[in-house]
Backbone as numpy.savetxt, mean C-alpha at the origin, in Angstrom:
# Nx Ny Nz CAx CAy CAz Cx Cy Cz
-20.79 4.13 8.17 -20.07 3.00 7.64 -18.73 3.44 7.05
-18.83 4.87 6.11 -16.99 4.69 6.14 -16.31 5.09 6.89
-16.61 5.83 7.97 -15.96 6.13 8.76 -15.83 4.95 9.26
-16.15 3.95 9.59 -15.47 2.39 9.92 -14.43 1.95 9.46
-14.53 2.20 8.13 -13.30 1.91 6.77 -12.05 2.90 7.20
-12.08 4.04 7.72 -11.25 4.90 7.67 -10.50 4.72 8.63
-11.55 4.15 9.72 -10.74 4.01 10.60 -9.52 2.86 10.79
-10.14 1.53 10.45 -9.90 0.50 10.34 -8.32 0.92 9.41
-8.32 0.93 8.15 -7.36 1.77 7.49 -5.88 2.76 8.98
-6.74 3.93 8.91 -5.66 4.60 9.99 -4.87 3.71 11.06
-5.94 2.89 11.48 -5.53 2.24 12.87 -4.66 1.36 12.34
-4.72 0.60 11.24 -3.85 -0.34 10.68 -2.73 0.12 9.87
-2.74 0.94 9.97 -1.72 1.66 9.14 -0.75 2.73 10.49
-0.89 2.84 11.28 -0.23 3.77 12.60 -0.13 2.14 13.19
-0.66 1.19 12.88 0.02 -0.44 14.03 1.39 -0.65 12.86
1.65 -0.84 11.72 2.14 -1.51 10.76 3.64 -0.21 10.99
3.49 1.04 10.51 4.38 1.70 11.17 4.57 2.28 12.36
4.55 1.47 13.33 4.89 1.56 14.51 6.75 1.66 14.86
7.02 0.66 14.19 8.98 0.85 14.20 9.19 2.28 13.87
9.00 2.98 12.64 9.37 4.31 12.58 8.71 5.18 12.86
7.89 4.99 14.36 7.22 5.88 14.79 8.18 7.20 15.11
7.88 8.20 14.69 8.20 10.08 14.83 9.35 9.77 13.56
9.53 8.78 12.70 10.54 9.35 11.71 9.57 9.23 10.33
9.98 10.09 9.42 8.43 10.36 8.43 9.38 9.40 7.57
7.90 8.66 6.34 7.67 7.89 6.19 6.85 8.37 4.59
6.56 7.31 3.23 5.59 8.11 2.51 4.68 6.58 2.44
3.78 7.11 2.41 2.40 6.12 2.04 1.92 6.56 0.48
1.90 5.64 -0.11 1.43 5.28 -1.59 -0.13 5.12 -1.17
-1.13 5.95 -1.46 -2.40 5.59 -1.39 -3.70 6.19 -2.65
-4.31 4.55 -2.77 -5.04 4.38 -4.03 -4.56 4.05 -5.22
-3.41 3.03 -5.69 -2.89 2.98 -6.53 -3.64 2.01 -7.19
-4.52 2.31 -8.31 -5.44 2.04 -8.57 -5.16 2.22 -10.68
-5.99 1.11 -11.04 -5.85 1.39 -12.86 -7.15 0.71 -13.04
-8.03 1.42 -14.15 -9.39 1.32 -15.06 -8.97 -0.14 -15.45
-10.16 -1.27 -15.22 -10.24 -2.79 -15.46 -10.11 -2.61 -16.80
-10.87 -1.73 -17.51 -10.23 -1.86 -19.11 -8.53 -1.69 -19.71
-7.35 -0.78 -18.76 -6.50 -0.82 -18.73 -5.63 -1.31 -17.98
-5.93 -2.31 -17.74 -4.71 -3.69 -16.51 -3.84 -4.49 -17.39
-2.87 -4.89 -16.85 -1.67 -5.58 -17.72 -1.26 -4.79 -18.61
-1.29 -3.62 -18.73 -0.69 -2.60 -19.77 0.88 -1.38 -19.23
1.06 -2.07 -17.74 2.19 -1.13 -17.18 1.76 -0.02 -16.56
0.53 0.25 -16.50 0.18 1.44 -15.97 0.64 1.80 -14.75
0.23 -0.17 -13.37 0.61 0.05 -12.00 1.87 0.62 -11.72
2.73 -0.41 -12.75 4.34 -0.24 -12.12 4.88 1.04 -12.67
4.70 2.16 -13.47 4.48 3.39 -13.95 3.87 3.97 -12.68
3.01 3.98 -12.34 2.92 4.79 -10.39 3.49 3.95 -9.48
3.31 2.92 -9.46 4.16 2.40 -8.71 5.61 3.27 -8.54
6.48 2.93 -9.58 7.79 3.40 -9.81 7.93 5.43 -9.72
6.78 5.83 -10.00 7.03 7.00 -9.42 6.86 7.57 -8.30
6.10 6.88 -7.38 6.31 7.16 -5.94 7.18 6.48 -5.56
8.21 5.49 -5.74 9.07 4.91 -5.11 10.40 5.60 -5.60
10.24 5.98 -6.81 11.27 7.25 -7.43 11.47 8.73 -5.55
10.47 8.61 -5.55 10.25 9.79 -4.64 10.65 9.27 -3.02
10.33 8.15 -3.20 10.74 7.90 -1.61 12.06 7.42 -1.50
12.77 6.98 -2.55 13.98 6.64 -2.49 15.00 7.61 -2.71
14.67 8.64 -3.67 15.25 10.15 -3.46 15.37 10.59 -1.97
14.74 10.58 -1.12 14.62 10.87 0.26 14.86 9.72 0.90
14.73 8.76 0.78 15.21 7.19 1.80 14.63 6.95 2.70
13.06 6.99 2.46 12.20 7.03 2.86 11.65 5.66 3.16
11.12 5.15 4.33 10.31 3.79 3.67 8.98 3.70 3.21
8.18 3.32 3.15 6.90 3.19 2.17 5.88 2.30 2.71
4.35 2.46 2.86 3.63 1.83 3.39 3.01 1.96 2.33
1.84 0.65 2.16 0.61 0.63 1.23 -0.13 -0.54 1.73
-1.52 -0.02 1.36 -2.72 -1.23 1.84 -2.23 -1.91 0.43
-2.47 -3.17 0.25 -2.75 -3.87 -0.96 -3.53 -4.94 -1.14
-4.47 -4.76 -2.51 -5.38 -5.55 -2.49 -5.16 -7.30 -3.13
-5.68 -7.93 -3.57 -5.28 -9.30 -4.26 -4.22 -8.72 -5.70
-4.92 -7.85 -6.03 -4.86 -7.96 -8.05 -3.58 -6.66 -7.57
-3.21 -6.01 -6.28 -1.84 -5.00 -6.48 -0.59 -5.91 -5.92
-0.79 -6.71 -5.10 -0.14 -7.61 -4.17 1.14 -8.23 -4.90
1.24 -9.08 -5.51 2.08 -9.80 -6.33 3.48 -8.66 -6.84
2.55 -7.48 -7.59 3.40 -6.10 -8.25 4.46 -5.54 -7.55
3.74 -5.37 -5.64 4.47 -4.78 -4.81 5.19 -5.66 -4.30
5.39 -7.02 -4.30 6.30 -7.92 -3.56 7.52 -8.14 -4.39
7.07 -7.69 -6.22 8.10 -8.04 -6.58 9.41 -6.70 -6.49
8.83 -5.77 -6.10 9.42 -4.59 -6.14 9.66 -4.74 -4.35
9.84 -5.58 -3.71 10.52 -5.48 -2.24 9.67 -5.00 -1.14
8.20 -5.16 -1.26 7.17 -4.91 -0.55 7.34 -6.30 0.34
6.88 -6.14 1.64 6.55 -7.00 2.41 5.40 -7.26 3.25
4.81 -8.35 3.08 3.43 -8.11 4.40 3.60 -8.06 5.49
2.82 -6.98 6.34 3.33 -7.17 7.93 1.98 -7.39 8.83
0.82 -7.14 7.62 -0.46 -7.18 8.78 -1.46 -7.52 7.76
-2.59 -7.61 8.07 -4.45 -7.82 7.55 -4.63 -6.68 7.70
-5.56 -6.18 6.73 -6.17 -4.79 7.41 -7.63 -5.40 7.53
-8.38 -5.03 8.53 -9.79 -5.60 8.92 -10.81 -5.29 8.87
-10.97 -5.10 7.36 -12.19 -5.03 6.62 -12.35 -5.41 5.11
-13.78 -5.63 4.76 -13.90 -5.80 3.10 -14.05 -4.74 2.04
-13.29 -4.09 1.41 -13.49 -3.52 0.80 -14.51 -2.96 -0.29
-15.29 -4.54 -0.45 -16.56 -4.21 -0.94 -18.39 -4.00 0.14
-17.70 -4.18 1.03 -18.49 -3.48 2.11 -18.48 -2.18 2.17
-17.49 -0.86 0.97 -17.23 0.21 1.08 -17.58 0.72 -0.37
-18.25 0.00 -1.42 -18.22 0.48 -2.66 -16.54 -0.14 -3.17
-15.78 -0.25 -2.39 -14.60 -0.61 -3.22 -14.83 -1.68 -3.89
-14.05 -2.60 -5.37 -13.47 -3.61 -6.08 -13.41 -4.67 -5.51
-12.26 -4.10 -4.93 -11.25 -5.47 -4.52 -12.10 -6.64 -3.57
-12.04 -7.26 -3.98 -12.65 -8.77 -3.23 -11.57 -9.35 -1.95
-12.15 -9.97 -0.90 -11.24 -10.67 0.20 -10.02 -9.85 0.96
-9.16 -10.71 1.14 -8.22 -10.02 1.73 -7.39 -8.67 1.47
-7.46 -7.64 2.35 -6.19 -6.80 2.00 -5.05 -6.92 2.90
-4.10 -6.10 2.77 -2.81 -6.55 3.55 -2.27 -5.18 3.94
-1.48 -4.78 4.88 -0.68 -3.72 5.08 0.45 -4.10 4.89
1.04 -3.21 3.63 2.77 -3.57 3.17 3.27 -2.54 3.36
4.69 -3.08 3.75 6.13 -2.08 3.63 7.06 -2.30 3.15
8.49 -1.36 2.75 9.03 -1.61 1.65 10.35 -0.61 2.64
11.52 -1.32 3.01 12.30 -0.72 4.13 12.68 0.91 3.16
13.49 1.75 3.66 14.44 2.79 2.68 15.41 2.29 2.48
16.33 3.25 1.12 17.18 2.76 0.15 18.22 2.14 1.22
18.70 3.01 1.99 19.74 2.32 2.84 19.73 1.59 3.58
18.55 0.60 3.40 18.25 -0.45 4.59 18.32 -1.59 3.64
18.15 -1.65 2.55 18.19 -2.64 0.97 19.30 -2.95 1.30
């Protein structure tokens, strides 16, 4: 069974960056904060430091996102481009319903 998840994941994530296929790219993965510490800045604090890093390099940026990361990354110039096709709590994961595959162009494409 996770190897289902993993896959599902990879495959949706090599469809979503398909445009910059052979030019590298950084993926933000597991950006994740303790339910006892949410709404406290923690996300946009990793958030903002991997995007610190990809924008140093001009990089663009992929991330799965779940309901409760979604909103964070759109306001920071994330965009949806796909479903990823599976439930996350079919995996031990949280997140309930939909996830999404987002991207976020590089600095010089802003």
């Amino acid at each position: 069974m996770e190897n289902a998840a993993f896959r599902a994941v990879f495959y949706a994530e090599a469809q979503t960056m398909q445009p910059y296929m052979g030019q590298p790219y950084l993926e933000l993965r597991l950006l994740a904060v303790d339910p006892d510490h949410l709404r406290q800045g923690i996300g946009t604090q990793l958030l903002n430091h991997g995007l610190s890093k990809a924008d140093a390099a001009d990089l663009p940026v992929y991330l799965a996102a779940g309901h409760q990361g979604r909103p964070l990354y759109e306001r920071y110039g994330f965009r949806v481009v796909g479903e990823l096709p599976f439930n996350a709590l079919d995996y031990g994961g949280r997140s309930r319903g939909t996830h999404w595959c987002m991207t976020r162009p590089p600095k010089s494409a802003r």
